[in-house]
N, C-alpha and C positions, 0 to 999 in steps of 0.2 A: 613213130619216130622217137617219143619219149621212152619206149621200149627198147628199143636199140640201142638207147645211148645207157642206158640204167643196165641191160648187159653188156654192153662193152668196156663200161666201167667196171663189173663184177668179173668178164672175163681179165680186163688188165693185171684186176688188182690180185687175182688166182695167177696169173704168169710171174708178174713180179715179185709174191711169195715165192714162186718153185726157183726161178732165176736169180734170185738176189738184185731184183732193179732197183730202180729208185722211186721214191712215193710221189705221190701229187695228186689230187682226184683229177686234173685236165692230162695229167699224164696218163693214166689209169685207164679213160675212156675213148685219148688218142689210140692208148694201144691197142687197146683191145675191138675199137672198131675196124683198125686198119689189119689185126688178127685177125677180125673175120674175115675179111674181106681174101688175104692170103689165105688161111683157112681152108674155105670153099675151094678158091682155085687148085690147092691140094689134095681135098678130100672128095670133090670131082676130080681130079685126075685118076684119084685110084677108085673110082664108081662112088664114092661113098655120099651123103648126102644129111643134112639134119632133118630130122622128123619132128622135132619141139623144141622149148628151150632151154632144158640141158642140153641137148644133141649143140647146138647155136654154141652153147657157153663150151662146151668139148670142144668143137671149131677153134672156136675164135683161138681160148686158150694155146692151142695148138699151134696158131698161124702167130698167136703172138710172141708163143716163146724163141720161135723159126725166127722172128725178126728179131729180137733180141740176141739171138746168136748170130746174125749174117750182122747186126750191127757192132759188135763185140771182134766180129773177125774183123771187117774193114776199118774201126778204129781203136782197137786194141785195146777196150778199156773192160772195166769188169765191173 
């Protein structure tokens, strides 16, 4: 569990550098858990799957920048 949360934090805070988010570390490892979590359901959808924990931190990253953009469209902020 302390694993999960120490990359979710590393993947947040890898999305909110490429996005231009906002900082926080409780933001950082909101995000990026709830990245993985979209992520996975993504990257199963097109077969794909993590094999360690970069693959994990690719995930996430992925699913987190995905929410950072569906958030940015439904409230227009940047």
């Amino acid at each position: 569990m302390l694993w999960g949360i120490i990359l979710g934090g590393v993947a947040g805070w890898i999305a909110s550098l490429l996005m231009g988010g906002k900082k926080g570390l409780l933001r950082y490892i909101i995000l990026g858990i709830v990245g993985g979590f979209v992520g996975n359901i993504l990257a199963g959808a097109i077969g794909l799957g993590a094999r360690n924990s970069l693959g994990a931190i690719i995930i996430s990253v992925v699913g987190a920048c995905v929410i950072i953009l569906v958030g940015r469209f439904l409230f227009g902020k940047k």
